[in-house]
C-alpha positions in Angstrom: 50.7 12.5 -34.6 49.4 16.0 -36.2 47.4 13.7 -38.4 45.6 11.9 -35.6 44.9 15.3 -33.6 43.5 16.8 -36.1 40.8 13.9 -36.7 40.2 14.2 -32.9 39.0 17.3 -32.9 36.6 17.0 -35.9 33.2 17.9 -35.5 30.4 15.5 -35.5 27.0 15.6 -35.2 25.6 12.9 -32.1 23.3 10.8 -33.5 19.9 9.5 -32.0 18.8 9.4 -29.2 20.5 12.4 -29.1 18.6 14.5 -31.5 14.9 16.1 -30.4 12.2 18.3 -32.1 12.2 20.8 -29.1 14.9 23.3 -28.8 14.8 23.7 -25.4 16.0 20.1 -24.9 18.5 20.6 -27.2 20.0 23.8 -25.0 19.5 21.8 -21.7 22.3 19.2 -23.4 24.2 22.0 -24.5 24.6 22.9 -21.2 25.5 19.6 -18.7 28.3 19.0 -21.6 29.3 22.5 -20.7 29.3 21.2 -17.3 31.6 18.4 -17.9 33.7 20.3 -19.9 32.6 19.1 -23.2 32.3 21.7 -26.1 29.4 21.4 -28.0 27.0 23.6 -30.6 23.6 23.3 -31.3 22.6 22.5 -34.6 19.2 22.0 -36.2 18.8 20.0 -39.6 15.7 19.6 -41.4 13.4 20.2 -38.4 15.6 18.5 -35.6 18.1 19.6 -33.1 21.2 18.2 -32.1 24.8 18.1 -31.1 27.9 19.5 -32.2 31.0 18.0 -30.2 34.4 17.1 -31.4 35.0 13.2 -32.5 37.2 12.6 -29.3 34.4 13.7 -27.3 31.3 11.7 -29.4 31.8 8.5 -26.9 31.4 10.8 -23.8 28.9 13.2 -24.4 26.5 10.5 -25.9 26.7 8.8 -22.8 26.1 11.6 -20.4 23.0 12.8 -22.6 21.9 9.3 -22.3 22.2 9.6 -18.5 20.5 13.1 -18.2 17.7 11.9 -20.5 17.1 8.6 -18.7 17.5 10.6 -15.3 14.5 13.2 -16.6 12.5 9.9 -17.8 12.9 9.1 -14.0 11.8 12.0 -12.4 9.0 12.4 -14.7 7.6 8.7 -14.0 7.6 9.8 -10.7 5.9 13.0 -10.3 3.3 11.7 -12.6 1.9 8.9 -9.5 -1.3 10.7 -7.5 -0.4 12.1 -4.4 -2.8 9.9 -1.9 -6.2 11.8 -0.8 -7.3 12.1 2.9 -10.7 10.8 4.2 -13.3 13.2 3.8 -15.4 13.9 6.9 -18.3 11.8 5.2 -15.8 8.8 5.0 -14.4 9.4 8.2 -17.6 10.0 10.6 -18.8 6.4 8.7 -15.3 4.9 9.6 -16.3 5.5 13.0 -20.1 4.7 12.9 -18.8 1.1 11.7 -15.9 0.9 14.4 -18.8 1.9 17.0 -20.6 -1.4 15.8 -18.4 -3.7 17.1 -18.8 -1.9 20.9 -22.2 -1.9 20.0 -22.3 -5.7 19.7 -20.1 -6.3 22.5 -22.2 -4.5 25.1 -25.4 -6.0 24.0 -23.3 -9.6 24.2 -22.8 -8.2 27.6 -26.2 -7.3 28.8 -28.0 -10.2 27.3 -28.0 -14.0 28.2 -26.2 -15.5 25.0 -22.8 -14.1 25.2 -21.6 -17.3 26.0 -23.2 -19.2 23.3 -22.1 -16.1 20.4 -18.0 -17.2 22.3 -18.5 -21.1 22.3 -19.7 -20.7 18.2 -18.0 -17.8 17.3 -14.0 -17.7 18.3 -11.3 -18.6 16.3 -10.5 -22.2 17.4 -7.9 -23.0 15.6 -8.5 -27.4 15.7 -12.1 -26.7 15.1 -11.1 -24.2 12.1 -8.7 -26.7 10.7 -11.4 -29.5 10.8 -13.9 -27.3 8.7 -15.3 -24.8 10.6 -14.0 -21.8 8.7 -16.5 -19.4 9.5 -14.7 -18.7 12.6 -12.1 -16.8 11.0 -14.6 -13.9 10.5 -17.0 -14.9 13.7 -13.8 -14.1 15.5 -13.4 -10.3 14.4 -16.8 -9.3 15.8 -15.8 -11.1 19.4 -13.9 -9.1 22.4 -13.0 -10.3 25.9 -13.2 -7.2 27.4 -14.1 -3.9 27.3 -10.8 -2.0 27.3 -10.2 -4.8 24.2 -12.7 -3.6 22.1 -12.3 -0.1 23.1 -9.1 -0.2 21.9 -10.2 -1.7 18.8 -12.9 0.8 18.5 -10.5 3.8 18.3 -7.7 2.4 16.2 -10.2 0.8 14.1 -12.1 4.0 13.5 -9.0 5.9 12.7 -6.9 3.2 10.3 -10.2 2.7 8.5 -10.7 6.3 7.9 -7.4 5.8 6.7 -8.0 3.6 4.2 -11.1 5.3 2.9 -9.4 8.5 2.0 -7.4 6.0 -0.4 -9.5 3.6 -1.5 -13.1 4.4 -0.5 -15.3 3.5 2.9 -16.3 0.5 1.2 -13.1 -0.8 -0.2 -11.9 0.0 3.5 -14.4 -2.5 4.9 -13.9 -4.8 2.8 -9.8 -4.8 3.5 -10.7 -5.0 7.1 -13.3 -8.2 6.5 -10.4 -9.7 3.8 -7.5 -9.3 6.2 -8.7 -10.1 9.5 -9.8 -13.1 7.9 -6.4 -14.2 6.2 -5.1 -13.3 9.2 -6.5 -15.5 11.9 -7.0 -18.1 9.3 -2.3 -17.9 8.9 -2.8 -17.1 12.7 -5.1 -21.2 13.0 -2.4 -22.8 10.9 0.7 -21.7 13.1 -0.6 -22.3 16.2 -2.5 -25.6 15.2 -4.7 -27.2 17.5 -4.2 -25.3 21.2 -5.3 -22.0 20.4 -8.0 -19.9 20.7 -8.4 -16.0 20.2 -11.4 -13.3 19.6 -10.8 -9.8 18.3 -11.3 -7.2 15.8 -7.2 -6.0 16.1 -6.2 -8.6 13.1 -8.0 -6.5 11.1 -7.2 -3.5 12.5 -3.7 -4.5 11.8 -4.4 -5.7 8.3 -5.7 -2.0 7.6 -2.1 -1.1 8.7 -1.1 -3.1 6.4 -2.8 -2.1 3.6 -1.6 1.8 4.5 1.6 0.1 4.9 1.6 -1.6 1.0 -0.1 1.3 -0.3 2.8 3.7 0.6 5.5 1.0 -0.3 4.4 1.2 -3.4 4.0 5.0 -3.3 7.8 5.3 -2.3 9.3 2.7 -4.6 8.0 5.0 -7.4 9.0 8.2 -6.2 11.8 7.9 -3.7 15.3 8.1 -4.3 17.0 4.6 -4.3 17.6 2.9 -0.8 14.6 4.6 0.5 11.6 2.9 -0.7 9.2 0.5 0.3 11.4 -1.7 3.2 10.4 2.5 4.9 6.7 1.8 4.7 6.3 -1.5 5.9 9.0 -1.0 8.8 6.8 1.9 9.8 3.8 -0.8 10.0 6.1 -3.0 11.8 6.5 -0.6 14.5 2.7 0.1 14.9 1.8 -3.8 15.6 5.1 -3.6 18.1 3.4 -0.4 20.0 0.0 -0.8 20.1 -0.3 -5.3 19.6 2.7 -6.3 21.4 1.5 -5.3 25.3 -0.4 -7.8 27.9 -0.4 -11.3 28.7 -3.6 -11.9 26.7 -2.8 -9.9 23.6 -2.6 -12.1 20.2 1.0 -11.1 19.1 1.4 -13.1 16.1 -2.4 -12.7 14.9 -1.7 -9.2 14.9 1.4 -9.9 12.6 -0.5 -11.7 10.0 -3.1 -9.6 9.7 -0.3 -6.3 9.0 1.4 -9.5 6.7 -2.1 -9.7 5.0 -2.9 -6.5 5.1 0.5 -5.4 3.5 -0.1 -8.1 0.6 -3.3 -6.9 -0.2 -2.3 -2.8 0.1 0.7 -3.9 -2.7 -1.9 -5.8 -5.1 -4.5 -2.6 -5.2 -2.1 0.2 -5.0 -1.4 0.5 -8.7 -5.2 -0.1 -9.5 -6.2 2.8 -7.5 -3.3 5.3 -8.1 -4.1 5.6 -11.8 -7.7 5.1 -11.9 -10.3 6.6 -10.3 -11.6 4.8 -7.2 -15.2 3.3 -7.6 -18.3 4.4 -7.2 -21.3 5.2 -4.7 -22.4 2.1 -6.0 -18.9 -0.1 -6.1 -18.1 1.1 -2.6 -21.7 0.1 -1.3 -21.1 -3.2 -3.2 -18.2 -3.7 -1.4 -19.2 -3.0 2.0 -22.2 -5.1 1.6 -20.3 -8.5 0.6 -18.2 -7.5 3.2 -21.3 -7.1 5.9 -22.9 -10.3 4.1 -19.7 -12.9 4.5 -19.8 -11.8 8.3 -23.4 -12.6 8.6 -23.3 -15.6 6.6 -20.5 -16.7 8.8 -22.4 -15.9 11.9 -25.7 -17.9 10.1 -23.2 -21.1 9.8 -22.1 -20.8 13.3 -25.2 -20.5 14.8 -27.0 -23.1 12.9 
């Protein structure tokens, strides 16, 4: 019994990964085995500090610097992702000038003689979209029935897309809306099938919640505590589309739903891109916006052919 005592309370030396080249380190171990009651000495051998514990206590304290090292590797890994930027006023007073647009086309649809020829060729018809006429899916976005419909769309889509731009860039943010709004009513054609019909901007109004809503899913699964992360974001974007797309008799529900679905997909595809790198340029955004401008145009040149 004296025998096997006395081996227990030999000192060892921890081994890796419990060994460092800074000192500090070394003393921060020292001190949560102090904290767990766990005697220990610092040492340093040929450049390199370690640990100094009794052999009954080598199992323990390697596990518990283990722990504290993973749980600094952690919290490191987190602090290092970019804090998100806001819109400058540049990116937000262009946000607007393109959500003005689509009033702008509404009222001249209004005041003119063809805004029920731009209707017939232009809504999202979901038979017509199924037997070929894709372009719809876009034609659709620039349509409204109303004017409190498009005013609607006009606000929120100024101030989501704003949104976006502070993150990814105005024309990135156009884009999304284009990309979304698109996925959207095309999910929107294939669940209803044949008897439906819907205009509207709001699907991709809602997909730029989305996006927000993967971009901060992602943001919160990599610096959130656990239980806390992304299911957070996207519930938030749930309960935008259930206060401002759920109300009326002529509202689109479930087209609102696939675009935030869409939107969300596409906001958890760029997010890691555009948290570590630096967003594009002048000349990428303008890019962007462009094929975004030019796929709605070329859809409106196949409708009206």
């Amino acid at each position: 019994m004296t025998s096997t005592d006395a081996d227990s309370s030999h000192p060892v030396v921890l081994p890796a990964p419990a060994t460092t080249m800074r000192k500090r380190e070394a003393e921060e171990w020292i001190l949560v085995l102090t904290a767990e009651d766990i005697a220990s000495a610092l040492i340093r051998r040929d450049g390199v500090f370690g640990v100094e514990v009794a052999s009954r206590d080598a199992s323990a304290a390697a596990e518990i610097i283990s722990a504290w090292r993973a749980e600094r590797a952690e919290r490191a890994r987190r602090m290092a992702v970019p804090v998100p930027r806001a819109a400058t006023p540049v990116e937000t007073a262009a946000s607007y000038v393109f959500a003005l647009g689509l009033l702008a086309f509404h009222l001249g649809l209004e005041y003119s003689t063809h805004r029920r020829e731009f209707l017939d060729a232009g809504r999202s018809q979901a038979a017509l979209v199924l037997d070929g006429e894709v372009w719809r899916l876009a034609t659709a976005l620039t349509l409204h029935a109303d004017l409190p419909h498009v005013l609607g769309n006009t606000l929120f889509g100024g101030f989501f897309l704003a949104a976006v731009a502070g993150r990814l860039g105005i024309g990135v943010g156009v884009l999304c809306f284009v990309t979304t709004g698109t996925l959207g009513n095309l999910a929107n054609a294939i669940y209803y099938g044949s008897a439906h019909s819907s205009v509207g901007a709001s699907t991709g109004v809602f997909g730029l919640v989305g996006v927000l809503a993967g971009l901060a899913a992602w943001q919160r699964h990599q610096t959130a505590a656990p239980g806390r992360g992304a299911w957070v974001a996207f519930a938030a974007g749930l309960a935008i589309v259930a206060m401002l797309g759920s109300g009326g008799p002529r509202v689109d529900f479930s087209a609102h739903l696939f675009g935030l679905v869409a939107g969300g997909l596409t906001g958890l595809l760029v997010a890691r891109p555009f948290a570590f790198r630096s967003r594009l340029t002048p000349i990428g955004q303008s890019i962007a916006a462009t094929s975004a401008v030019a796929f709605v145009l070329g859809a409106w040149a196949l409708a009206l052919r």
